[in-house]
mmJSON file of the N, C-alpha and C atoms, coordinates in Angstrom:
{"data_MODEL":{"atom_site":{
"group_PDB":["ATOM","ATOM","ATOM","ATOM","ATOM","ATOM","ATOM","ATOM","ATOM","ATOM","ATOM","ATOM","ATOM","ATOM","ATOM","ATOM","ATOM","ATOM","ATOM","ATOM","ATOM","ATOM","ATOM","ATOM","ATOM","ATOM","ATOM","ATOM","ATOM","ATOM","ATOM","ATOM","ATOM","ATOM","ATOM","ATOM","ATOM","ATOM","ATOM","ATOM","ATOM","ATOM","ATOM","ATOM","ATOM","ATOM","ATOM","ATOM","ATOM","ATOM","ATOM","ATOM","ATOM","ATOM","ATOM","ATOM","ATOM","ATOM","ATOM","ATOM","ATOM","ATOM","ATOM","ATOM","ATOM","ATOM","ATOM","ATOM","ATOM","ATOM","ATOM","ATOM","ATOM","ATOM","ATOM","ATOM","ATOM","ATOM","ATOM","ATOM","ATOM","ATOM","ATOM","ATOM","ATOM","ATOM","ATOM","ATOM","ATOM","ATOM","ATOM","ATOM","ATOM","ATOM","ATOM","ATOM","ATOM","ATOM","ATOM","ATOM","ATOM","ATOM","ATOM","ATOM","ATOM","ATOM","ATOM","ATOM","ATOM","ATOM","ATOM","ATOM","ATOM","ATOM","ATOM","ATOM","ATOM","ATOM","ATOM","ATOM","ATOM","ATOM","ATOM","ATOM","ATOM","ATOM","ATOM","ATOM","ATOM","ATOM","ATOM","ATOM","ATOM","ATOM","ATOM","ATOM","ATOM","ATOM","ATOM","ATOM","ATOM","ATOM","ATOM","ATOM","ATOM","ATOM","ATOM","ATOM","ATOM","ATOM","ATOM","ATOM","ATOM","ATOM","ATOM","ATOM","ATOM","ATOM","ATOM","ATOM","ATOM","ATOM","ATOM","ATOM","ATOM","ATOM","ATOM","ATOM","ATOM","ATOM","ATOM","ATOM","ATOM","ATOM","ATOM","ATOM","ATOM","ATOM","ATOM","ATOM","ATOM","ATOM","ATOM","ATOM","ATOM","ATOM","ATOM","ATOM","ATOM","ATOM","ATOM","ATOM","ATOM","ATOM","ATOM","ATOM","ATOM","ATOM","ATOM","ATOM","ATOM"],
"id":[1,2,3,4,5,6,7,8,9,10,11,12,13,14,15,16,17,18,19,20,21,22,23,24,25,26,27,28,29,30,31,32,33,34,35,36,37,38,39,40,41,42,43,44,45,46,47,48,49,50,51,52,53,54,55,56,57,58,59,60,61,62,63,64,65,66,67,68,69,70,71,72,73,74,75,76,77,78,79,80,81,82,83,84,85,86,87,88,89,90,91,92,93,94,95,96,97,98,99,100,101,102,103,104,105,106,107,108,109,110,111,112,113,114,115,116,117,118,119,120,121,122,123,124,125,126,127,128,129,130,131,132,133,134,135,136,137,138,139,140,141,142,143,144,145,146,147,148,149,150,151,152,153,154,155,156,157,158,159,160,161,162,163,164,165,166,167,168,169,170,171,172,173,174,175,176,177,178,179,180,181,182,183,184,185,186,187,188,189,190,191,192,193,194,195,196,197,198,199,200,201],
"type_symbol":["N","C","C","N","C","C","N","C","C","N","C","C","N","C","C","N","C","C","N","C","C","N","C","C","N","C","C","N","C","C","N","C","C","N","C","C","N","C","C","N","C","C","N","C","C","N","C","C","N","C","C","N","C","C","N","C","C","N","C","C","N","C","C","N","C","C","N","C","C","N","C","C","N","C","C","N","C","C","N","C","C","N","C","C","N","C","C","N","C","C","N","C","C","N","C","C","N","C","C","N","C","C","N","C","C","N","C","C","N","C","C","N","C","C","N","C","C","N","C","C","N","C","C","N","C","C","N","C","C","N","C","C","N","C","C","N","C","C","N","C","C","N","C","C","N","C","C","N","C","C","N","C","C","N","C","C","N","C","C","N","C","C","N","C","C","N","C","C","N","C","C","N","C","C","N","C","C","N","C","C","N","C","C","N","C","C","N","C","C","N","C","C","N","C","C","N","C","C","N","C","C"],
"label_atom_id":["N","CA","C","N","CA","C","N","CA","C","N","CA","C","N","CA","C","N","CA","C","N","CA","C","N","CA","C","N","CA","C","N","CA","C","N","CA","C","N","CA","C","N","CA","C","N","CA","C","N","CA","C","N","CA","C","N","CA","C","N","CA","C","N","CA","C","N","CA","C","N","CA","C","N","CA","C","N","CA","C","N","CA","C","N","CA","C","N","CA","C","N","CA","C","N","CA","C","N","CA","C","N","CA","C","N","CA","C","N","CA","C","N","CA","C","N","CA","C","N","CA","C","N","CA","C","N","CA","C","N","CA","C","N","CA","C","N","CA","C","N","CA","C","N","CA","C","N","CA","C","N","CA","C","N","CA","C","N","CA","C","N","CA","C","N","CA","C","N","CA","C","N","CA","C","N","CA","C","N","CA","C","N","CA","C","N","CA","C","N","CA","C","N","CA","C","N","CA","C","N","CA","C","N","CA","C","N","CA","C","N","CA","C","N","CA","C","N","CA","C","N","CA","C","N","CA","C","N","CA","C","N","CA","C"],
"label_alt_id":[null,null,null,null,null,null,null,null,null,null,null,null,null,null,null,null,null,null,null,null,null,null,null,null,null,null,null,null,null,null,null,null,null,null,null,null,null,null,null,null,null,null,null,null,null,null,null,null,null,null,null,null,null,null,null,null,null,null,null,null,null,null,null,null,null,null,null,null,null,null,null,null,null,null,null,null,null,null,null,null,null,null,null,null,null,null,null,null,null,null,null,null,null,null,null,null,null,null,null,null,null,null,null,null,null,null,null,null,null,null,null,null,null,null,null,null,null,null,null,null,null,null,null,null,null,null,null,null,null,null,null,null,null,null,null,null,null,null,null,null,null,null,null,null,null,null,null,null,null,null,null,null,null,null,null,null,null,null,null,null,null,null,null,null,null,null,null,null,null,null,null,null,null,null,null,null,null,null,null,null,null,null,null,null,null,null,null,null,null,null,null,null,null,null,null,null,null,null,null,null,null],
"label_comp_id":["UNK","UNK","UNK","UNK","UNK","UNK","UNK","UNK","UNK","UNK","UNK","UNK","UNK","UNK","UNK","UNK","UNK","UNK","UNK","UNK","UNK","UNK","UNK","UNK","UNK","UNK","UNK","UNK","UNK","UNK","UNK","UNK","UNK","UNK","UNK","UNK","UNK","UNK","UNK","UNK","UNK","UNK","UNK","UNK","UNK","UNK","UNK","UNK","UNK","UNK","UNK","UNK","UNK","UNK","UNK","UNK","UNK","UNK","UNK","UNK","UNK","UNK","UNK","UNK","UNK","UNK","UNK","UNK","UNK","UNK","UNK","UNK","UNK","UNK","UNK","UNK","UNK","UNK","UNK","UNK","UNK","UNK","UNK","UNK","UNK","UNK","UNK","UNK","UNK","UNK","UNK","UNK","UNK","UNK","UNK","UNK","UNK","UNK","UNK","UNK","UNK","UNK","UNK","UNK","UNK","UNK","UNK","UNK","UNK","UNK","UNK","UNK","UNK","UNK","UNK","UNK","UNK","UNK","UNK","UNK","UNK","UNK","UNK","UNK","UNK","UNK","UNK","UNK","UNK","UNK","UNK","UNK","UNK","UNK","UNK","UNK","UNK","UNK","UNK","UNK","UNK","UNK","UNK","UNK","UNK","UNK","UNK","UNK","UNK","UNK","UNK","UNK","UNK","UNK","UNK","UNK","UNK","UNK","UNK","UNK","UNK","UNK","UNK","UNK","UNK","UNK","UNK","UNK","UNK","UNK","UNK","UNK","UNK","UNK","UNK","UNK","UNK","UNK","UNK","UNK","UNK","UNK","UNK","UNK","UNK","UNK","UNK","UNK","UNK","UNK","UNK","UNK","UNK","UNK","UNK","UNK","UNK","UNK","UNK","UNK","UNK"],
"label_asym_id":["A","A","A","A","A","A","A","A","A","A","A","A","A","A","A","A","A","A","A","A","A","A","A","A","A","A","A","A","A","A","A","A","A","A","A","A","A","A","A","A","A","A","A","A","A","A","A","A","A","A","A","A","A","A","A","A","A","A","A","A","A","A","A","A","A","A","A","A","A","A","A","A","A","A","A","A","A","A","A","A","A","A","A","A","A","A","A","A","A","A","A","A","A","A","A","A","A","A","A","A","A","A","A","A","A","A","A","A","A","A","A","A","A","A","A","A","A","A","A","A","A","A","A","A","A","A","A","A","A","A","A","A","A","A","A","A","A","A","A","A","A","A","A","A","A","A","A","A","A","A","A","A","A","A","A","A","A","A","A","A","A","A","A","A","A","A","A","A","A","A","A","A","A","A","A","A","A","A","A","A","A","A","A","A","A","A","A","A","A","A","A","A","A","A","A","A","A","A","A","A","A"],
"label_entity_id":["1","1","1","1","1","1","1","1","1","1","1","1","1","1","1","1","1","1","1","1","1","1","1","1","1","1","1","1","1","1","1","1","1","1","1","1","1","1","1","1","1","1","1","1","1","1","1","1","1","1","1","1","1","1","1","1","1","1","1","1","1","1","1","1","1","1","1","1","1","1","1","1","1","1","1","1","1","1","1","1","1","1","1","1","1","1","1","1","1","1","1","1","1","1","1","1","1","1","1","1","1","1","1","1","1","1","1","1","1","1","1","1","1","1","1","1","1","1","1","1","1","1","1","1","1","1","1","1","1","1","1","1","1","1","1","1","1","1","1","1","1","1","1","1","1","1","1","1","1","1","1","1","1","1","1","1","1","1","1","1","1","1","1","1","1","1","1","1","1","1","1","1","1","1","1","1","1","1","1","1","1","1","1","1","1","1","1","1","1","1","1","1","1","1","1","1","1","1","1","1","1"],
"label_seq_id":[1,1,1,2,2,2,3,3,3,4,4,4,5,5,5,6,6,6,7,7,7,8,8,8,9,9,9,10,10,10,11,11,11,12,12,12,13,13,13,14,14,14,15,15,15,16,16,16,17,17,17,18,18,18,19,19,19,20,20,20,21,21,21,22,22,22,23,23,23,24,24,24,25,25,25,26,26,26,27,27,27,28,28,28,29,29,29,30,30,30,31,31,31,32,32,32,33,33,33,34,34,34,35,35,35,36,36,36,37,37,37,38,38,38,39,39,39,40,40,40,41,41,41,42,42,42,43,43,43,44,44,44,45,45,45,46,46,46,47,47,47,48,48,48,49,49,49,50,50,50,51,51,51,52,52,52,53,53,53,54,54,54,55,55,55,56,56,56,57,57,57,58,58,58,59,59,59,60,60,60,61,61,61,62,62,62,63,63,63,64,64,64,65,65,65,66,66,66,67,67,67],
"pdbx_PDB_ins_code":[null,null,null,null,null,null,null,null,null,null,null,null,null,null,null,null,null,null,null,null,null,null,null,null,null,null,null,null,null,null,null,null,null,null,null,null,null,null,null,null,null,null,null,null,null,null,null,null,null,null,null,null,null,null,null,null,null,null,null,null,null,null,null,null,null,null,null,null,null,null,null,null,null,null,null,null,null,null,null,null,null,null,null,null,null,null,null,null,null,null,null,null,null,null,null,null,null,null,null,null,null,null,null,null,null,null,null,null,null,null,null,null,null,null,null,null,null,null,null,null,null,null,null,null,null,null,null,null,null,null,null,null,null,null,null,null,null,null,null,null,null,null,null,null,null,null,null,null,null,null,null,null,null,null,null,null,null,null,null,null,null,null,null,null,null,null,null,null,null,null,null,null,null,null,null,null,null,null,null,null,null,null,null,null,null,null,null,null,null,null,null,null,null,null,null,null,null,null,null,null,null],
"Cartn_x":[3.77,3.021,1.537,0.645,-0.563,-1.633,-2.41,-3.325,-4.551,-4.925,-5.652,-7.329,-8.033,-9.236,-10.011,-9.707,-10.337,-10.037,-10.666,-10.528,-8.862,-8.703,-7.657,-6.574,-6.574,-5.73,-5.417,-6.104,-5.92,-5.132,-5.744,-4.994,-3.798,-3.435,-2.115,-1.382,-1.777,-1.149,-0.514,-1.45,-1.173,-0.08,-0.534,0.718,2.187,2.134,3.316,3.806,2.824,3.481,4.302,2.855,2.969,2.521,1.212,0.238,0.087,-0.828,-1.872,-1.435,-0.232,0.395,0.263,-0.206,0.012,0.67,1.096,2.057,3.153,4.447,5.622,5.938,6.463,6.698,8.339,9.329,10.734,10.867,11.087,11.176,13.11,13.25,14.837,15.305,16.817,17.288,19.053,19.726,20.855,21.207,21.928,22.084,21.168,20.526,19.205,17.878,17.789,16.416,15.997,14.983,13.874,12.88,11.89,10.839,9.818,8.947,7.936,6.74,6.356,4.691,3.487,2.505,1.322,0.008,-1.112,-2.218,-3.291,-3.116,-4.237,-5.39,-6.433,-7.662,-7.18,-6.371,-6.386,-6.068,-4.81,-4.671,-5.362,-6.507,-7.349,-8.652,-8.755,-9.693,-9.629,-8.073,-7.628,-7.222,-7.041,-6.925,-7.688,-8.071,-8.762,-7.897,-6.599,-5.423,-4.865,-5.304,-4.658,-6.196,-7.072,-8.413,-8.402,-8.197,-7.906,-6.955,-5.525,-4.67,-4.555,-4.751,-4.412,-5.755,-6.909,-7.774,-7.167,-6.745,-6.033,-4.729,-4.11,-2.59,-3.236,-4.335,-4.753,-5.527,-5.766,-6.757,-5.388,-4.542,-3.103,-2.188,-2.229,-0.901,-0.448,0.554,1.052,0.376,-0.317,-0.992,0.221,1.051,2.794,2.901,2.505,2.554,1.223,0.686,-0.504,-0.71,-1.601,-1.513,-2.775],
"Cartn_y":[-20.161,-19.642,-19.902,-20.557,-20.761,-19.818,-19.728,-18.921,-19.009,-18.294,-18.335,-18.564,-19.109,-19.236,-17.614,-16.715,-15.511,-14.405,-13.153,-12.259,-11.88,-11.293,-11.317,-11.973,-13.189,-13.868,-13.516,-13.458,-12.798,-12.163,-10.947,-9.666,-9.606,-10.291,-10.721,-11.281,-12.113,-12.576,-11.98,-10.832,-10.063,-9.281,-8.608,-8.305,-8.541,-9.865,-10.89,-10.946,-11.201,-11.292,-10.2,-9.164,-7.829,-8.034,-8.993,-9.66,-8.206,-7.796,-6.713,-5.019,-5.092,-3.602,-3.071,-1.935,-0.278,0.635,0.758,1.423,1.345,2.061,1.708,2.96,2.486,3.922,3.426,4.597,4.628,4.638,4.096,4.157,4.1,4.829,4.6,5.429,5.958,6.951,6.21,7.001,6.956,5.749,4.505,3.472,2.292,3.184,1.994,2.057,2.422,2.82,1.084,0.907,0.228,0.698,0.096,0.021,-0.941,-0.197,-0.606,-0.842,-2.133,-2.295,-2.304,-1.713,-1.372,-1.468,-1.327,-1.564,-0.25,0.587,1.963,1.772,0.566,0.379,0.372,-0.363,-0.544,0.733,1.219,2.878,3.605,3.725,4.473,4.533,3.309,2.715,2.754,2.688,3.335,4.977,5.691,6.844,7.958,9.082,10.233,10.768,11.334,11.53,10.672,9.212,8.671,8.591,9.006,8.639,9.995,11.039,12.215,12.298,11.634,12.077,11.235,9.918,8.964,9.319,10.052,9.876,11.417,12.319,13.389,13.183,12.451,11.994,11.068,10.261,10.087,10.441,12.374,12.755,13.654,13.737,14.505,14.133,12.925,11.709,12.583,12.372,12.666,11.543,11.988,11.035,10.089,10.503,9.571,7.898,8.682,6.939,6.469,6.943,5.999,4.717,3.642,2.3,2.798],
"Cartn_z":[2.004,3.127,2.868,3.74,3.831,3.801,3.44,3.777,4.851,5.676,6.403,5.638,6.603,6.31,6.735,7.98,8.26,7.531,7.661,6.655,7.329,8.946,9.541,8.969,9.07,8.727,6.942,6.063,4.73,4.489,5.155,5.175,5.37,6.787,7.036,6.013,5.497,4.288,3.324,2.306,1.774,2.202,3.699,3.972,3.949,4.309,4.223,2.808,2.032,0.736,-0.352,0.264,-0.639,-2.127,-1.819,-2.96,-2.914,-4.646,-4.593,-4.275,-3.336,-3.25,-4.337,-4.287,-5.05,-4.529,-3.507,-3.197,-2.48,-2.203,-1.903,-0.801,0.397,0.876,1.217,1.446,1.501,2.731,3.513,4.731,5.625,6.164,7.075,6.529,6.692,6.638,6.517,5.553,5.427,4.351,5.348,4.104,5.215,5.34,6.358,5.843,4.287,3.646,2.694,3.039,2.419,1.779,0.765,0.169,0.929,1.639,2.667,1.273,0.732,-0.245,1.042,0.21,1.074,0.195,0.964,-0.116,0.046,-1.116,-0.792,0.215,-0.331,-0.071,1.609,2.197,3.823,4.046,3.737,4.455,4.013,2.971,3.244,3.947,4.73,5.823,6.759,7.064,8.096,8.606,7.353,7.411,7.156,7.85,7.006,6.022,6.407,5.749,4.31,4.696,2.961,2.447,2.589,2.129,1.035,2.133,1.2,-0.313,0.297,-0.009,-1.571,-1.257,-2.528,-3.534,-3.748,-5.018,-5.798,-4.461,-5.241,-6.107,-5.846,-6.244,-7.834,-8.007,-8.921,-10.109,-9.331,-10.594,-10.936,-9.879,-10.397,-11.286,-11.352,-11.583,-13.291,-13.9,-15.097,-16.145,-17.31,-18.065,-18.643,-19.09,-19.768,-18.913,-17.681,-16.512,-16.577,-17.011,-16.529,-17.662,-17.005,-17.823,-18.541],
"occupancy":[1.0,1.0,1.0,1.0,1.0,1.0,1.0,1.0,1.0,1.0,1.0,1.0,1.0,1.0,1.0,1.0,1.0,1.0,1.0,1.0,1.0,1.0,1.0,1.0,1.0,1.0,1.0,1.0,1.0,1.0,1.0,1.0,1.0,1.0,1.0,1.0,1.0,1.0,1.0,1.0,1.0,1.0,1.0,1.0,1.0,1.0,1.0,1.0,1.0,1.0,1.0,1.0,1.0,1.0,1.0,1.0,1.0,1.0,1.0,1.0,1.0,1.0,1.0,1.0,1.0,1.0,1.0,1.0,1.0,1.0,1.0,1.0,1.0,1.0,1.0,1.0,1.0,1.0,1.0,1.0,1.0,1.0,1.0,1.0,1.0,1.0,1.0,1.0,1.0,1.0,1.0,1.0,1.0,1.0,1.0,1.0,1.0,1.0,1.0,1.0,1.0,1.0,1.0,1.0,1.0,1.0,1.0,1.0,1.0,1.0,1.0,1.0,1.0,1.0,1.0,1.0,1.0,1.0,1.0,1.0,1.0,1.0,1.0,1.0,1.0,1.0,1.0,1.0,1.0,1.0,1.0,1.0,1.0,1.0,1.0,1.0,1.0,1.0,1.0,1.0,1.0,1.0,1.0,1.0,1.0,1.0,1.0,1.0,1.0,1.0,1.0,1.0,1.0,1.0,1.0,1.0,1.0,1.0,1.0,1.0,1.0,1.0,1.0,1.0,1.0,1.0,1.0,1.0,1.0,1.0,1.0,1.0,1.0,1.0,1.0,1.0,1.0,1.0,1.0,1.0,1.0,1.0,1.0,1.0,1.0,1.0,1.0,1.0,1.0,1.0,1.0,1.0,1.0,1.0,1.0,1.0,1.0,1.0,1.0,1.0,1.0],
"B_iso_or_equiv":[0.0,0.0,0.0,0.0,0.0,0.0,0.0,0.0,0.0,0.0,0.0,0.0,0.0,0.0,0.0,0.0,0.0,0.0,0.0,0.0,0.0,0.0,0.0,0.0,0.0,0.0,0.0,0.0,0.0,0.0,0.0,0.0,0.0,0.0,0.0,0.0,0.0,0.0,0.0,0.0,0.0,0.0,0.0,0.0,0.0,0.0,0.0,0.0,0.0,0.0,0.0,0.0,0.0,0.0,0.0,0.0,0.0,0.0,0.0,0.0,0.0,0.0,0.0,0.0,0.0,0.0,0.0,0.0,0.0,0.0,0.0,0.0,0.0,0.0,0.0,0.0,0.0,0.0,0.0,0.0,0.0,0.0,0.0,0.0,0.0,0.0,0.0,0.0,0.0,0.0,0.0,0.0,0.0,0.0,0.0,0.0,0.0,0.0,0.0,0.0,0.0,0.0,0.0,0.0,0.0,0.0,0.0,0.0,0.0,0.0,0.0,0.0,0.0,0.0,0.0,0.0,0.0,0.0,0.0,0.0,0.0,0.0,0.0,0.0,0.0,0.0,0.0,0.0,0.0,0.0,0.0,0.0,0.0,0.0,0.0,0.0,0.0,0.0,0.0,0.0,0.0,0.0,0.0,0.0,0.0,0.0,0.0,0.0,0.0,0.0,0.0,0.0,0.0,0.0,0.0,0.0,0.0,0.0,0.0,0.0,0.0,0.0,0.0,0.0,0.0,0.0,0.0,0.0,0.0,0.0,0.0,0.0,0.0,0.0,0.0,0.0,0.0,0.0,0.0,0.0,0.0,0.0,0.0,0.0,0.0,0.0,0.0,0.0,0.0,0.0,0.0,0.0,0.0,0.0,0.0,0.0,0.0,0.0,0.0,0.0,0.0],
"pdbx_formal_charge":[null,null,null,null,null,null,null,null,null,null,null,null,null,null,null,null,null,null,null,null,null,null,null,null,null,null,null,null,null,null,null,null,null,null,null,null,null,null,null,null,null,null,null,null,null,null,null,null,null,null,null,null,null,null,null,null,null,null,null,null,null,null,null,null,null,null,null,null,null,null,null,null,null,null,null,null,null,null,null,null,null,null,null,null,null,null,null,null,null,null,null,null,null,null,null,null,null,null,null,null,null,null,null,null,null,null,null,null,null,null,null,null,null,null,null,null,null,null,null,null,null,null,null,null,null,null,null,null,null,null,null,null,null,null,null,null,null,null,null,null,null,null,null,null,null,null,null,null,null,null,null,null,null,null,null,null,null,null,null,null,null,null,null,null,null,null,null,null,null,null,null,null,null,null,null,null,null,null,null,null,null,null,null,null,null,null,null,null,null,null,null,null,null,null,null,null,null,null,null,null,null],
"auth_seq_id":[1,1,1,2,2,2,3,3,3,4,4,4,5,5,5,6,6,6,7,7,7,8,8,8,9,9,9,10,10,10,11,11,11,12,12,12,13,13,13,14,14,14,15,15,15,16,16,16,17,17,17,18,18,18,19,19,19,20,20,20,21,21,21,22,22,22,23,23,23,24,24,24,25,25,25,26,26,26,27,27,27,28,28,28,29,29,29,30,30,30,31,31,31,32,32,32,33,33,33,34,34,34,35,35,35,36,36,36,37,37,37,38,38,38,39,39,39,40,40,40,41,41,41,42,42,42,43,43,43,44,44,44,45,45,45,46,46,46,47,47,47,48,48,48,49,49,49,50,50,50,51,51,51,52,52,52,53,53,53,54,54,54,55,55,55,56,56,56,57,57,57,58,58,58,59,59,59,60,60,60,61,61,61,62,62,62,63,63,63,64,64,64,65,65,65,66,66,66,67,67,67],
"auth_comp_id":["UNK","UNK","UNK","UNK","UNK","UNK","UNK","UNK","UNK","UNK","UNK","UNK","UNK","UNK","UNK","UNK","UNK","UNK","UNK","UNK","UNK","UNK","UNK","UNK","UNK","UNK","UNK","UNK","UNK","UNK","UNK","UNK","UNK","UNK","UNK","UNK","UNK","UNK","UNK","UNK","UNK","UNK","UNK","UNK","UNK","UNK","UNK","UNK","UNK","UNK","UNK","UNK","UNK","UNK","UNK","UNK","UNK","UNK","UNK","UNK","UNK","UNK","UNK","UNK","UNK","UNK","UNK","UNK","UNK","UNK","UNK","UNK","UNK","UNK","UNK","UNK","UNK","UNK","UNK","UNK","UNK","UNK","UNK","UNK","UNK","UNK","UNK","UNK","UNK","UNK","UNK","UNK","UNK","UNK","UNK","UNK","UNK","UNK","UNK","UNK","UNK","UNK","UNK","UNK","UNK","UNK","UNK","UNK","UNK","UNK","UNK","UNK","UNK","UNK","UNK","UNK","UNK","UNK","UNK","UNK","UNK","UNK","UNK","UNK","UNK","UNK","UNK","UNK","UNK","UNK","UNK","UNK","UNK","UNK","UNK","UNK","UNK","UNK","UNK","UNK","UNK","UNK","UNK","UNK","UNK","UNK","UNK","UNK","UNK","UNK","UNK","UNK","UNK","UNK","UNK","UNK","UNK","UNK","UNK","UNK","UNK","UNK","UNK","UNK","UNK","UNK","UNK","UNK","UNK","UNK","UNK","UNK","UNK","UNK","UNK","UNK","UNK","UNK","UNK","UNK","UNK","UNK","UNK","UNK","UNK","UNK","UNK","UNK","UNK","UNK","UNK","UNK","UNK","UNK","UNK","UNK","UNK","UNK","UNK","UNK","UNK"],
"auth_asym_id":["A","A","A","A","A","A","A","A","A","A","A","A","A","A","A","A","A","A","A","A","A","A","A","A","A","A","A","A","A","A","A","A","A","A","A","A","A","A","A","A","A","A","A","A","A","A","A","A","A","A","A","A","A","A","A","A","A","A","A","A","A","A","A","A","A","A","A","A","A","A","A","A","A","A","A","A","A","A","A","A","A","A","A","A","A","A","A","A","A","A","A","A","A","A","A","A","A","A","A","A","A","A","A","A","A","A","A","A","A","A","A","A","A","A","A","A","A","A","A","A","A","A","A","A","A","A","A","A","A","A","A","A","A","A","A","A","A","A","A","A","A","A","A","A","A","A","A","A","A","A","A","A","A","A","A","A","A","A","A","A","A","A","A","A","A","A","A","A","A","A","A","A","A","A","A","A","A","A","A","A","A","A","A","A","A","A","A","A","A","A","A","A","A","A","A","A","A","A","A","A","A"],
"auth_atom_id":["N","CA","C","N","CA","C","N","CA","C","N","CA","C","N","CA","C","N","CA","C","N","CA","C","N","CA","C","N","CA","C","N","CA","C","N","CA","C","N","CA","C","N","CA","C","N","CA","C","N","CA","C","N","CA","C","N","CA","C","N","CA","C","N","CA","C","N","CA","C","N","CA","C","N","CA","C","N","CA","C","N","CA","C","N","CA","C","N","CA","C","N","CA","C","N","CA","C","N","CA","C","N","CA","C","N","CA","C","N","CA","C","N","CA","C","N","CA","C","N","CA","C","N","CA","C","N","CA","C","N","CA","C","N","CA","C","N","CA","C","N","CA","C","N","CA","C","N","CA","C","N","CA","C","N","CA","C","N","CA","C","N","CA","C","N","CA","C","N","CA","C","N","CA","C","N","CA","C","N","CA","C","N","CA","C","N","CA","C","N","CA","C","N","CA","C","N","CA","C","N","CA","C","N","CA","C","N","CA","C","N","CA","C","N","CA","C","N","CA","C","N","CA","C","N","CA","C","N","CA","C","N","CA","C"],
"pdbx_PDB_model_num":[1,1,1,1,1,1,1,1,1,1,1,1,1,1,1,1,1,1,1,1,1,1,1,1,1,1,1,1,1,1,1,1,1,1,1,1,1,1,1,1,1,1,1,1,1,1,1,1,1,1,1,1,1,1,1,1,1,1,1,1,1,1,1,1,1,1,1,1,1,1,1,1,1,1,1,1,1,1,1,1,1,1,1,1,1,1,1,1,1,1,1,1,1,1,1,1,1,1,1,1,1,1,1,1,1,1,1,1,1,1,1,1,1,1,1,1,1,1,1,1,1,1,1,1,1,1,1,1,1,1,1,1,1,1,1,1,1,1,1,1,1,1,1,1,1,1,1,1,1,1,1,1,1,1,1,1,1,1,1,1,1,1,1,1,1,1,1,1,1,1,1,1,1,1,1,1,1,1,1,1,1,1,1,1,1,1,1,1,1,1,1,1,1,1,1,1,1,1,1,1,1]
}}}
């Protein structure tokens, strides 16, 4: 898959690829569930809610996981 020359087009990319994801959300229900990859930095640009939500989840996180 090519990459675009615009930032748009980038992004898209990433998307497509699931370059760079940090996070995973579970998405569907029953035996219709997937692993949706996503990238903090966009949903938290897009969100007030993950802007909040993801730096708390990181001063929370269990030290054992962390790299």
């Amino acid at each position: 898959m090519s990459k675009s020359a615009s930032l748009v087009g980038r992004m898209k990319h990433l998307l497509d690829t699931g370059n760079g994801a940090d996070v995973q959300f579970l998405v569907g229900g029953g035996d219709e569930k997937e692993l949706l990859p996503a990238h903090k930095l966009i949903l938290m640009a897009a969100s007030d809610v993950f802007e909040a939500m993801f730096p708390f989840d990181a001063q929370n996180a269990n030290a054992a996981s962390s790299i």
